[in-house]
Every structure is written in structure tokens, then in C-alpha cells.
N, C-alpha and C positions, 0 to 999 in steps of 0.2 A: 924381479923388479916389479913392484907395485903399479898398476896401470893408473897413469893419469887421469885425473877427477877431472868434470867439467867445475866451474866456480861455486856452482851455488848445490854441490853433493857434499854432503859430509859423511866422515867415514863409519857412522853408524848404520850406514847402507850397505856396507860390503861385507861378504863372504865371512863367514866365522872360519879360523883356520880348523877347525876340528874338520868342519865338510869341507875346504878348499881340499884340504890333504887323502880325505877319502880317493879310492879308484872303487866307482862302480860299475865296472868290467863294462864301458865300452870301445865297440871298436870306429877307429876313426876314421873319415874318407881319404885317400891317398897315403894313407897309412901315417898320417898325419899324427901328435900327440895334444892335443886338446884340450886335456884337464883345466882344472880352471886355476890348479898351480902350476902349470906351465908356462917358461918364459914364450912359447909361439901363442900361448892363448894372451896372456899380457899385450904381446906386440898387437896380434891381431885387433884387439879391444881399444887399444889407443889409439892405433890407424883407423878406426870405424869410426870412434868419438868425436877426433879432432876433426873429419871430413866434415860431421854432423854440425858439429858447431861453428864451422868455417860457414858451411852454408844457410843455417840458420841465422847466423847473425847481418846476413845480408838480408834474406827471406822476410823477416822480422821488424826490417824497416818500414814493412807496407801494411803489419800489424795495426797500428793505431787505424788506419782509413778502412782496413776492412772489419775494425771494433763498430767504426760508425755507422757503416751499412748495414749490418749486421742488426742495431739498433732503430737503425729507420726502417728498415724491410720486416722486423718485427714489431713496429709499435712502438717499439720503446723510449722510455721517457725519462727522464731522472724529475722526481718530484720535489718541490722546494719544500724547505718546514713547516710551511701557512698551506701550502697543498697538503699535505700530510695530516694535517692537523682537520682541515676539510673533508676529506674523504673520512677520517675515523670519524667525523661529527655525522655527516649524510652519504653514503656511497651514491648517492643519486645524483649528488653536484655536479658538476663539470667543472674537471682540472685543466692543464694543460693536455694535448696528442701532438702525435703524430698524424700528418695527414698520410694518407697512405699512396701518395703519388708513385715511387719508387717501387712500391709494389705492385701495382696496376700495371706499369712499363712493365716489368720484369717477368710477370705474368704476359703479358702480352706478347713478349718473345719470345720466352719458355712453348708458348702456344704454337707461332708457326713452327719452331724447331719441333715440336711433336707431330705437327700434321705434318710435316716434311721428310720426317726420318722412322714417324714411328707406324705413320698409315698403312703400310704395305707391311708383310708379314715376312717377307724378303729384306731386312735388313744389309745384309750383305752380299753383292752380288758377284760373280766370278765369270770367268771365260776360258774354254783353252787357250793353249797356245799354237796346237793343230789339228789336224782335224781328227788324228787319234787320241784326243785329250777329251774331246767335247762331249762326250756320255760321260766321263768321268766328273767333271767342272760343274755338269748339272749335279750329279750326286751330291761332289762335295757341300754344294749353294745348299741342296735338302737338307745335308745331313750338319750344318751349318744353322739352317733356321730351324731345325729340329732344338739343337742344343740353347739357340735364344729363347724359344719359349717354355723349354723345360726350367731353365734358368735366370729366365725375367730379366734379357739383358738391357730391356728399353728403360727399366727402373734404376740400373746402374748410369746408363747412358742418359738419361734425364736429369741427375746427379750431379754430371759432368758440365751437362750444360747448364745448368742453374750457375755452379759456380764458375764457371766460364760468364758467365752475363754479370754476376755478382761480384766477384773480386779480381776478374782478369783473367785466371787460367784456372782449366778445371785439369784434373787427371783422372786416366784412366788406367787399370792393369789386368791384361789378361792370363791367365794360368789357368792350367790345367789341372783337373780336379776329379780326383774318385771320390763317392758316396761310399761308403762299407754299410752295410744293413742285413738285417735278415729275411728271409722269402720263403714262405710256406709253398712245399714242391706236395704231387701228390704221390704216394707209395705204392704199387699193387703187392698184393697178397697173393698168391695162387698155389697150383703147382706145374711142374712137367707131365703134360700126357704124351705117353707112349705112343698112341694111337695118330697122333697130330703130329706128333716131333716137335710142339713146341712148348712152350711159356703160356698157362690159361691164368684170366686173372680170375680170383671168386670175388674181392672184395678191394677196398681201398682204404690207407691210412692217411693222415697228414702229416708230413715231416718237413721241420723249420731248421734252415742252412743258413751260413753265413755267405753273404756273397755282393758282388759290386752290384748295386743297384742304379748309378748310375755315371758314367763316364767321359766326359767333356768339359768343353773351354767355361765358364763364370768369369765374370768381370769385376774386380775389385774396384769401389773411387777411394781415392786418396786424398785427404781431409787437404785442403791449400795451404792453410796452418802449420801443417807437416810435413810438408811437402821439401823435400833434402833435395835440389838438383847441382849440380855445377855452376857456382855464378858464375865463371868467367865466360858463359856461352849464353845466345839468346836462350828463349824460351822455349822455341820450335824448332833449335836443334839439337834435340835428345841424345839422338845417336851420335854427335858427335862431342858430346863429354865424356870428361874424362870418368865421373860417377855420376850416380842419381841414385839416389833412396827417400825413404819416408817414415814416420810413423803410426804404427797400429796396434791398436788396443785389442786385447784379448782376457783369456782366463787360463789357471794352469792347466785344467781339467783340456782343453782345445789343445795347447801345449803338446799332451801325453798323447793325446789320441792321435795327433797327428804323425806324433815320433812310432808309434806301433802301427795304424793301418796306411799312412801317408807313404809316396814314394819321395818325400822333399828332402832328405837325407837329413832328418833334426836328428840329433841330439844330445845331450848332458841336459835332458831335460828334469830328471831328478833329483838333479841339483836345485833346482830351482823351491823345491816344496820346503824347504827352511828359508824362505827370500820371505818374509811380513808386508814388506812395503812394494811390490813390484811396476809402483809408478815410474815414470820417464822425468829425468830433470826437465822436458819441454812441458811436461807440466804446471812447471814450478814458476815458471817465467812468467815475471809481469804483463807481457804483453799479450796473454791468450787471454781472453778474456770470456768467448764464445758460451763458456760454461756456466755464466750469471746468466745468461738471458734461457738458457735452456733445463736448466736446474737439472744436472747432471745431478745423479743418485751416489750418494755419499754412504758404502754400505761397507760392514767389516764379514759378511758371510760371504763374497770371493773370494778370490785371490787372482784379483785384476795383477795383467800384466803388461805392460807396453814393449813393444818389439821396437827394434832398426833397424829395417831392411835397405842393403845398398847393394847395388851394383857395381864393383870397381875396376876399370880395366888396368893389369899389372904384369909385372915382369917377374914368373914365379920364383924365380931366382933371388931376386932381390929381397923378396918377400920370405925366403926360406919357406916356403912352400911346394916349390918344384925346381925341376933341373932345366925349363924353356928359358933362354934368354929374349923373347920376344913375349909382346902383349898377349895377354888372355883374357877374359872377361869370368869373374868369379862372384858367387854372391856370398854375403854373410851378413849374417841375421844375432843380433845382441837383443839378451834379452833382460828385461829391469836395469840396463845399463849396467850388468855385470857378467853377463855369463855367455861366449860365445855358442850359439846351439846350432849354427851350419855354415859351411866352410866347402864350398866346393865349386869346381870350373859350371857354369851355366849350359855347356855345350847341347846349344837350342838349334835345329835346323837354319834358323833365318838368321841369326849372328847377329841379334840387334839385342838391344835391353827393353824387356816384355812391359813396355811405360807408353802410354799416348797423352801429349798434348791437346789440349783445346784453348787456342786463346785466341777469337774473333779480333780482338780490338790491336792486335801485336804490330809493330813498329819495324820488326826486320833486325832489333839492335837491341832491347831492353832485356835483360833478365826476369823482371816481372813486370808486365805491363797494368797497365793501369783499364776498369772494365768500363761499359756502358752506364752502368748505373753510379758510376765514381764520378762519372765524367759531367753527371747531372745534380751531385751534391749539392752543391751551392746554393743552385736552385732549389731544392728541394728544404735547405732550412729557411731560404727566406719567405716558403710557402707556408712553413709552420709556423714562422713568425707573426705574418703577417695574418694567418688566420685565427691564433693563440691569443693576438691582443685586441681583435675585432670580440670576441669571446669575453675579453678580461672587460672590456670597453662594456659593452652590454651587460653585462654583471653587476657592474657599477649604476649601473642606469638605472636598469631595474630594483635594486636597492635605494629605497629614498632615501637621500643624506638631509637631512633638515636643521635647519637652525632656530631653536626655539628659547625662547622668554620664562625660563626653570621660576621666575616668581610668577607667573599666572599659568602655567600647567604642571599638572604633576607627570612627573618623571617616573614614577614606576608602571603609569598606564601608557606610558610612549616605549617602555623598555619591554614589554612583553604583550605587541599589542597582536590581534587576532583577529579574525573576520567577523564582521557584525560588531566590533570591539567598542568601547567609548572613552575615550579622555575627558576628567572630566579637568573644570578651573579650580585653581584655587580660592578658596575666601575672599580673599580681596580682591578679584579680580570679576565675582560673580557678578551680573547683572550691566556690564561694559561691552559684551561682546568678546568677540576672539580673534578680531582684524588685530594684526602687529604682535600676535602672540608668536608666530612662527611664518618658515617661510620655506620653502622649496630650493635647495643647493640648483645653479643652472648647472647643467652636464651638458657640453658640448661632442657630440659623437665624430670623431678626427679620422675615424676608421669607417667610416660608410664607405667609403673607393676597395677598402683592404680587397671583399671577395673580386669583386673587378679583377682588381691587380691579381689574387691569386690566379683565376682565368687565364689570364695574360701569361703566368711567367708557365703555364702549364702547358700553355701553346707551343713556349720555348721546351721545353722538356721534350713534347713530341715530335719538334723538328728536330732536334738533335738524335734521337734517338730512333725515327723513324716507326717509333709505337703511337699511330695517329688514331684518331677516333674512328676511322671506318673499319681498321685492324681489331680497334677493339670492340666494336657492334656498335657503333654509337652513329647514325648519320645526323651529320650538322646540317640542317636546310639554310640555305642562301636566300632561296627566295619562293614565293609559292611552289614549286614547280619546278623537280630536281629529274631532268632526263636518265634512263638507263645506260646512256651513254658515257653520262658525266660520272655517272658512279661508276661506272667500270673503268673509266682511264683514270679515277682517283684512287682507285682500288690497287691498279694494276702498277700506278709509280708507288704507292706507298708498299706495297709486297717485291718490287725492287732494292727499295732503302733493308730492308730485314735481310733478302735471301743472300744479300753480300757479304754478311757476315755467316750465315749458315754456310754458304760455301768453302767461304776460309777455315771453318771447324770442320767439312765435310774433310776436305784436302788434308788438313792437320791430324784429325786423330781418326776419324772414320778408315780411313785407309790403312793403315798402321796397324788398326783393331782387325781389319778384315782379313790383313795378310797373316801377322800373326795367330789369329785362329784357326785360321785355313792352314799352317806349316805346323800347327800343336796338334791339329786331326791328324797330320798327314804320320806324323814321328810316334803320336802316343796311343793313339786308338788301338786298344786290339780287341774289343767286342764287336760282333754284326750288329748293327744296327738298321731298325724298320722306318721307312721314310715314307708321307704319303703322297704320293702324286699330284698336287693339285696346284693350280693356279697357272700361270702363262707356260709353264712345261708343259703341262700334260697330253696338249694333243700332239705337240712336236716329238714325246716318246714313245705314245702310243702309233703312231705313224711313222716315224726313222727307223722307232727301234724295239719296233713290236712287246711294249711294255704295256699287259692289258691290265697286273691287278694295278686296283689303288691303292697296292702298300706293296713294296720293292725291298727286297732284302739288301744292305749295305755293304758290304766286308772290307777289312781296312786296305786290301789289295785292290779293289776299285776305285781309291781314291787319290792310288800315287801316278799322279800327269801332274803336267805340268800345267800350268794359270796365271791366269793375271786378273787382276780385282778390277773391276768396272767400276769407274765413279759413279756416286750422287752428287748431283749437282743443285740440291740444297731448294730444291722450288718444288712448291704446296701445290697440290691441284686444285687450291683457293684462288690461284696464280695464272684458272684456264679457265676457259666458260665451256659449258655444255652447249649453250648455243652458237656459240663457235662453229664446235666441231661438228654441231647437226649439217650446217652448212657447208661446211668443206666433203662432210661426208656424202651430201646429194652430189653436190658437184663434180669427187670422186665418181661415182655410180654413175654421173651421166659421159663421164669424161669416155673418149674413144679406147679402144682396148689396148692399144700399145701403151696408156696411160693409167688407166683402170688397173691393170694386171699388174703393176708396180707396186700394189698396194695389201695388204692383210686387211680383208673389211670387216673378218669377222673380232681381229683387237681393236681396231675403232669402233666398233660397237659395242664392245667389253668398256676401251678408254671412255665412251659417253654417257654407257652406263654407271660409271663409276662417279663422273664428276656430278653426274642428276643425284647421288644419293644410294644408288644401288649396288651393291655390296656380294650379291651371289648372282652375279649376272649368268655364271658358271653353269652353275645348277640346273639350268632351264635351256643348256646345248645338249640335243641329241649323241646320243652315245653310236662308236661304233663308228664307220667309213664316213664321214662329212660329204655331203653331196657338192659337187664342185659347177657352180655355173661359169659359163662362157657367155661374151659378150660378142654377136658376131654381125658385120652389116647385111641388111636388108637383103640387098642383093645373093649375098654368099646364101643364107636362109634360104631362099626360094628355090636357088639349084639345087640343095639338097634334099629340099622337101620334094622336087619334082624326082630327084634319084632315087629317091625312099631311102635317103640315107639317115634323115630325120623326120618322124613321126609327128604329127600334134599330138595335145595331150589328149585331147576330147577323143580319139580314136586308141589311142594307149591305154583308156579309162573303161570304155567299152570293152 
């Protein structure tokens, strides 16, 4: 049975039978039959399609508004034929723009969600769950922020949050990943001495091995455009759909490599090297449009291929895929929309599907909700309007329209006239004067309020949006004389208005990313890994648990405890003052010692240094036993100094 076409494939995309018919010896997961003329690969191909399209064509409704964003957060303009014709005359003119309001905001939240998630080098943070876990939970967190900066997860996660700001939901997906490469090892040369009994070396070679270079979680984003979830469920509950997938773009050469060094169980990926066209019908569809504004490379030396990867929870039975009559969660992966290249149960520790949400702006009920910057649209054309025609309005102006007397001037010195130019009269008019020869068009300027009013509606943008002028460096003065005070409690409600949403994305995807990394380290790791001690751990290991180097050996048997992921809770340390806490911290130090000793003075001094600007506050603490002061009254002091239980220092110096 021929698998069902989406509308807009035709059948000069599929399979030639010469290669459907081929068997190039491989072996399937589950002992499954695969081929791509097999009636379980047909089933499977049509069950993937029809999900894809069922939920595309809802996805797809929100296409048109995020064509237009897409448009305004770039610039972009559609030029009329009198523009057109403009620009080819003088590139220098002025056409119509975009004002770049929408981007200014969008940067402006982009911004706190960096200094709030990206500032600490601890993205993810962990806990035991007793107190035999808790050496462990540190590990994991090292060997956690190890693999973020090996693998630049803030530039995924930055991704995420653009379009989470930009179209309403961004996605995330984390998977686990080998690097295969090769590693130049060093050789010795020698021989056995008798006298030694051992192994001498005389000399050394270099020998180059294949080997994992490098082993951990990366974070995939997933385009919104492509994004396949389950409508009949909100947005922010993944886990409880029945599927979620998406599409991504690759090449076949990725393809191969993956099926021979990958553990991801592809393929009939061979198949696919007679495929010419290995685009996705979601390509095809009128309503993507993202590719005119980015001038995607139009080239015939790949062999671009688009995947569909879904997750779908089934009853293998049904599926003729297994003997469970209960749900199982299994993935498959369709590739050029013809050829299924993996087909097997997910069986992932955490039992969830490896996808995070972010959508700040979510309703509790919507499928896709609608973003920040959507919500400011309206506004944002009537700023271009209204600045476009204040523009066109002065164009006019500055061009003299005149009305002139063609029987006493001549017309070819008015039609090409120039600086220092002369017009002269004609014959019969010489000797008359040139009063009532011509006259000046009056131009009424209707648009002097326009920049006003843009001001105005841009006010409205930053109240809606909580991207105010002091978020974005800009201080507005009121009046001579703007107290410290006054900027800080305007500072401190408008970094309220933002962190509300950063929290809602913290909760949404941050958490979900944290756990599932931390259950991918825990199932897949099997290399040691070198973690280096530093930042708020390190004097807690170096003192619990006697860990003096600054690089600590991993092994994946130290990281199986059990944990639980500590939230962020989405707030900048833009969000605190350093003069604050200078004060709380005196007050601390003078406070009595039943209150004093409540405290860690030397992480408030680390926290104060950090909000003044200082950055390796670390570096400049004494290595080695930390000397521990007491706070003790007067009184107690003097007994023991008469005891000689306590020395002064002046006679301990001596």
C-alpha cells in the first residue's frame, strides 16, 4: 500500500521501485522489517505524516503574525514602484522604514533574561535529596556546567528565549551526544631490561586513534515554524500529549555519520542517496515565509535533507510493532518525507519526551499563545506610519512646487536648474520685471505633532511591555534634580514588570532542561570526567570533604543519587544594590552573636562584590584552613584574657 501524500507532494518525489525493492542488509530495531517496501514502513510513514499535518495546520494559523514580526524586528519594508524607482535613481534618498521600536523592546528583554540566566556560570543547579547524595548533586551541578560551556548551551538557550519574546513559544531539546574524532596519543619506543625487570623507554612516536572526544548533553532549538506539538493540549503541557515533533534540516553526509558513529539507532540511511530533492512539503507551504527576509542559500552541491522527528505515545500492539497492549513512548524520524530511518521505544530514565517549552506570555488554555512583541503590533505600524508620512510630508516641502508663466520663463532652465543657476526671460517679457512670472505652491506641514505622537504611542509600547527607558539606559529627567532614591524605586518596579515573565520561562523550560540533563548524565555517561572546583563549592569541598586539588576526577558511578533541581527564580542582580547590602552587611557584623553567627559573611562579601562589578572576588581568598573569627562580649573577653586563655595580639607578635 502506497503511503499517503500530504496535498501539495507529488509523486515524482518518491522512491523509484528499482531502490524501494533493493534490501541493503540492514538489521532492524526490534526485529522490526523496515524496508521502504514494506507494508509496516508505509503504516509507519502515514501515521507520522498525518500527525504532522493535523498539527501543522493549526500551528500554521499564527503563521501570517509571525511573517509580520519577523518583518518589523528586521527592518523590513515592502517598497512601492515610485520607491523603487527612487532608490535606483539615488540610493541616498529616503524611502519609506521601519522604525525599530519592536526591536529595541525585544532587545531590551532578551537583555535581562541574559543577565538573569546567563551571568553565573552555574546554569543549572541541583541538590540531594539526603544527606548521602549531597557530594554527589555537587558533582553532578560541575559536571553539568562543564558540559554547558563545552557546548554553548546559553547560545541555544538565548534562542529560545528570543523566540519565546518574538512569536510566543520558543522550544528547546536536549539530547545526548558523542563527538567521534581523532587524538594524537604518545608512543614509547624502548626495550625490556633484564636488570630492572622493566619497560625502558629510549625514545617516543606520535600515534593518531579514533576515539570520543567528547561526551554530553547539547541543546537543540526548534525553529516555532516547525514546531509539530499536539493541539488538543495547551502549550506548557508537553508531557501530557499524546505526540510532539518538529522539523530539521540537515544534509545526507550528517545523515551517514550519524547511522555509523551515532548511538541514535538510524537507519536505511542509504537509501536516501538516490532522494535529488530532500526538501519537507513544510517547505513548500505558502505560509513560511521567513526565508525571503533571510535569503536562505539556494544551492544544488548538498544534498539538503529535512527530517520529522516525533514522539508518539502508542499501544505496540496496535501499531504492529510489539506484543504490549499498553502505552509506550517511541520515536520516529521520516526523512525527505519518504523514508522511515528510526523506529524505536525512547526508553529514557525520566519517561518524559526530551522537548521544553518557553512561553512567558501563556494563558493556561491556548495552544499557541500569542508573544510580547505581537501584543505591541498595532502600535508599532501606527509609529511607522506616522513617522513615514512626517518624512513624505517634508520631501514635499523641501521640493519646490512652483507655478510659473511658461510665456515669460523658459522652461528648460527651470527643468534642470543648479546652484549658482540662472533663469533667464523670454523676449517679450525682457525689460518688465519678473513680478507674476511664478509663484511659490503654499505647503501646509499637517504632520509637525506626527514625532510627538510617535513619543507618545512609544510610551504605550513600554508600558505594556515593561521595556522602560531606565531598563534600557535611557534616564528621562523630570525635573532638574532626579534623587538616587527615585531611580532606584523606578528601577526596581520596572525589573519587577520583566522578571515575571523570566520566572514563568524559568518554571516552564529551565527546569525540564535541568532534569533531563542531569537523568541523560546519569543513564549515558561512561567516560571520567575532570571538573574544576571553583566558585561557591569550593571551600564547602575543600572543608566537608577534604577535596584539595582544583580538578577532581568524575566517574559516572559518582553521580548516581538521587536530586532534585533548585529553581531560578528569574531576577538580575541589576534587581539588588550593592549599597544595600554594604549596609545590611555592617549591621550584620555589628549585630550580637546569637545573630552574627546566623550568617556566611564571607558569601556577602563575595554577593557585594559581585553586584559593585567584581567578578573574581575568589581569587584574592586565602588558600587553605580559613581563619574563623568569634564575636564575644566584653565582659567574657576580660575573664579569659585574665585566665590566659586568650592572648592579645601585640604579645603573640612579640
Amino acid at each position: 500500500m502506497p503511503p499517503h501524500l500530504p496535498q501539495n507532494r507529488t509523486s515524482s518525489r518518491q522512491l523509484s521501485s528499482d531502490i524501494i525493492d533493493k534490501d541493503l542488509g540492514y538489521e532492524y530495531p526490534e526485529g522490526l522489517d523496515l524496508r521502504p517496501s514494506s507494508k509496516l514502513h508505509s503504516f509507519i510513514l502515514n501515521e507520522v505524516m498525518r500527525r504532522s499535518r493535523e498539527s501543522y495546520d493549526v500551528m500554521s494559523t499564527r503563521h501570517e503574525s509571525w511573517n509580520k514580526i519577523d518583518k518589523k524586528l528586521t527592518a523590513f519594508i515592502d517598497l512601492t514602484d515610485n520607491e523603487k524607482v527612487i532608490k535606483a535613481a539615488d540610493t541616498t534618498r529616503p524611502v519609506s522604514i521601519v522604525v525599530p521600536l519592536s526591536y529595541a523592546t525585544l532587545q531590551t528583554l532578551l537583555t535581562y533574561w541574559t543577565s538573569a540566566f546567563g551571568g553565573d556560570n552555574t546554569i543549572f543547579k541541583y541538590e540531594g535529596t539526603g544527606p548521602e547524595d549531597t557530594l554527589g548533586a555537587i558533582l553532578l551541578e560541575l559536571v553539568i556546567s562543564y558540559q554547558a560551556r563545552k557546548r554553548k548551551f546559553i547560545l541555544a538557550l538565548h534562542t529560545m528565549w528570543r523566540d519565546s519574546l518574538a512569536y510566543g513559544i520558543g522550544v528547546c531539546v536536549p539530547k545526548w551526544s558523542r563527538i567521534v574524532g581523532r587524538k594524537t596519543l604518545p608512543e614509547a619506543q624502548g626495550f625490556i631490561s633484564r636488570t630492572l625487570g622493566m619497560f625502558v623507554p629510549s625514545a617516543y612516536s606520535r600515534r593518531s586513534v579514533n576515539t570520543i572526544v567528547y561526551e554530553g548533553n547539547e541543546l537543540e532549538n526548534i525553529d516555532p515554524y516547525f514546531y509539530l506539538p499536539d493541539p488538543t493540549m495547551p502549550v506548557h503541557r508537553v508531557q501530557d500529549m499524546e505526540y510532539v515533533g518538529w522539523l530539521s534540516r540537515t544534509n545526507i553526509m550528517n545523515i551517514l555519520n550519524e547511522e555509523r558513529y551515532g548511538k541514535s539507532t538510524l537507519f536505511n540511511g542509504r537509501y536516501l542517496k538516490s532522494v535529488k530533492d530532500g526538501r519537507s512539503w513544510l517547505y513548500n507551504e505558502g505560509s513560511y515565509k521567513r526565508h525571503e527576509f533571510s535569503q536562505e542559500a539556494q544551492t544544488t552541491s548538498v544534498q539538503v535533507m529535512d527530517r520529522i522527528h516525533q514522539y508518539i505515545k502508542l499501544i505496540p500492539k496496535d501499531w504492529g510493532i510489539g506484543s504490549s497492549k499498553y502505552p509506550e513512548t517511541w520515536i520516529f524520524t521520516i526523512a525527505a518525507d519518504q523514508v522511515v530511518i528510526q523506529a524505536n521505544p525512547v526508553n529514557l530514565d525520566h519517561n518524559m519526551f526530551p522537548v521544553a517549552v518557553c512561553a512567558p506570555e501563556f494563558d493556561g488554555h491556548s495552544a499557541v499563545p500569542i508573544s510580547s512583541i505581537e501584543v505591541t503590533y498595532g502600535l508599532q505600524e501606527i509609529v511607522d506610519f506616522l513617522f513615514n508620512s512626517h518624512i513624505a510630508n517634508v520631501k514635499k516641502a523641501i521640493n519646490d512646487v512652483l507655478i510659473i508663466d511658461p510665456f515669460k520663463l523658459n522652461m528648460n532652465d527651470l527643468k534642470n536648474p543648479g546652484a549658482g543657476g540662472l533663469v533667464r526671460l523670454r523676449r517679450s517679457a525682457w525689460g518688465k520685471g519678473v513680478d507674476g512670472s511664478y509663484a511659490q505652491l503654499r505647503i501646509t506641514d499637517i504632520t509637525q505633532s506626527n514625532i510627538a505622537d510617535v513619543k507618545f504611542i512609544s510610551d504605550m509600547v513600554q508600558n505594556a511591555t515593561g521595556a522602560t527607558d531606565i531598563l534600557q539606559g535611557v534616564l528621562r529627567r523630570t525635573r532638574d534634580r532626579v534623587t538616587a532614591q527615585e531611580i532606584r524605586d523606578s528601577k526596581m518596579a520596572a525589573l519587577s514588570r520583566v522578571e515575571h515573565g523570566a520566572k514563568i520561562g524559568s518554571v516552564q523550560a529551565h527546569q525540564d532542561l535541568a532534569y533531563m540533563c542531569a537523568s541523560h548524565t546519569q543513564q549515558f555517561m561512561e567516560q571520567d570526567t575532570y571538573v574544576k572546583i571553583v566558585g561557591e563549592w569550593e571551600s564547602r569541598l575543600r572543608t566537608e570533604y577534604n577535596i584539595q586539588s582544583p580538578e577532581y576526577r568524575v566517574s559516572p558511578i559518582d553521580l548516581m543519587v538521587d536530586f532534585d533541581v533548585l529553581p531560578v527564580d528569574g531576577s538580575s542582580q541589576d534587581s539588588e544594590f550593592a549599597d544595600v547590602w554594604a549596609q545590611l552587611f555592617q549591621t550584620i557584623v555589628q549585630a550580637p552573636p546569637e545573630i552574627s553567627t546566623q550568617f556566611d559573611i564571607v558569601r556577602i562579601l563575595e554577593h557585594i562584590a559581585r553586584l559593585s562589578g567584581a567578578k573574581n572576588f575568589r581569587e584574592f581568598m586565602a588558600k587553605g584552613q580559613p581563619i574563623r573569627a568569634q564575636i564575644m562580649p566584653d565582659e567574657l573577653i576580660q575573664n579569659r584574657v585574665d585566665s590566659g586563655k586568650i592572648v592579645p595580639i601585640q604579645e603573640f607578635m612579640q
